[in-house]
N, C-alpha and C positions, 0 to 999 in steps of 0.2 A: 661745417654746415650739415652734411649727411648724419651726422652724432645729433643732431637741436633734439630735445627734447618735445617740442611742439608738434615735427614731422615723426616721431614714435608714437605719440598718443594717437595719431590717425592715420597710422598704419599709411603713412606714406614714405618711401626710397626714392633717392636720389640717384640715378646712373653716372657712372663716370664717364664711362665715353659718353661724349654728345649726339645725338641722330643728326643726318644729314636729308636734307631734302632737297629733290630739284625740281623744277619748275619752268616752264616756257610760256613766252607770252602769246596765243594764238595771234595769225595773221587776220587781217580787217577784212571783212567780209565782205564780196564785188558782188556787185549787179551785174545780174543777166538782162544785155538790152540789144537792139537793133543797129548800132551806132558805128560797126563794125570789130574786127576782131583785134585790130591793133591796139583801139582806145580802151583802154580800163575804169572801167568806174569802179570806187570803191565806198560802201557806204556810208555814211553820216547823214546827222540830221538833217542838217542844210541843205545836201544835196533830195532828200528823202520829203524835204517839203517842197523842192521847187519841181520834184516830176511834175507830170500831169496823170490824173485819173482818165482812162481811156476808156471809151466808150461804156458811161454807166445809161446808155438808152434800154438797156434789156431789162435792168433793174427796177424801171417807169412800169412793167410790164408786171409785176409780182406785185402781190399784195401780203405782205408781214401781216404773223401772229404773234404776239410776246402772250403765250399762255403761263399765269403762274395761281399759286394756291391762294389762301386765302388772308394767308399771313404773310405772303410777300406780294402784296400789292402796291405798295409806295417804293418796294424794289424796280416791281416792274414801270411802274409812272416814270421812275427816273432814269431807268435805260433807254424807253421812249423817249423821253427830253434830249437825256445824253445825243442817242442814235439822229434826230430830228437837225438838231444845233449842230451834229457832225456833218449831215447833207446840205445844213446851210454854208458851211464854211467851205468845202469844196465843192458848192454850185451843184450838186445834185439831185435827184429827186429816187424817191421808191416811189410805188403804190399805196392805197391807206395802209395804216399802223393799227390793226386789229387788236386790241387786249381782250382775251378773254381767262375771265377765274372759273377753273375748275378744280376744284377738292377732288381729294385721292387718285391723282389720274397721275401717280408718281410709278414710271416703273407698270403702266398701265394700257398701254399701247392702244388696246381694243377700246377703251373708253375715248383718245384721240379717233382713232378712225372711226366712232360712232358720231362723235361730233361732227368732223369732215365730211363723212359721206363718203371717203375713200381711203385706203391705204397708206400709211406715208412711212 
């Protein structure tokens, strides 16, 4: 097989010895919880949907900007949808969802804090 003709024309060789590779499977990733230190939680989906979201009251308190340019505006429409439908699903709320379009303010920082009013 090393001799073909086929593996000549594109300068391709065969090795005789074979490589060897090894490989381990990482162990399952645990949660860090309050439940004490005997019990192990380890994660999965299942377990990952049935926590609870803890205290999203601070979150009621902020008010979201989704700032984008002017050619990803139906980007940003449907992050809002996305982000909205996701606070519907685990019962929580933010403050309004501000979009605002600003051109060139990529990489632009002073143009952000001119709109703001402040630092960020």
């Amino acid at each position: 097989m090393s001799n073909s003709t086929q593996f000549g024309k594109y300068d391709i060789k065969i090795d005789l010895e074979p490589q060897t590779l090894e490989s381990r499977k990482l162990a399952v990733p645990q949660l860090i919880h309050k439940e004490g230190d005997d019990n192990k939680l380890y994660a999965c989906e299942k377990l990952l949907k049935q926590m609870p979201v803890f205290s999203c009251e601070e979150f009621e308190k902020y008010e979201l900007v989704l700032i984008h340019d002017k050619f990803a505006r139906n980007e940003a429409e449907n992050a809002k949808r996305n982000l909205e439908n996701c606070q519907k699903s685990i019962k929580m709320k933010s403050g309004e969802i501000m979009m605002v379009q600003m051109d060139d303010f990529r990489g632009n920082f002073n143009a952000l804090n001119d709109w703001f009013g402040k630092t960020i």
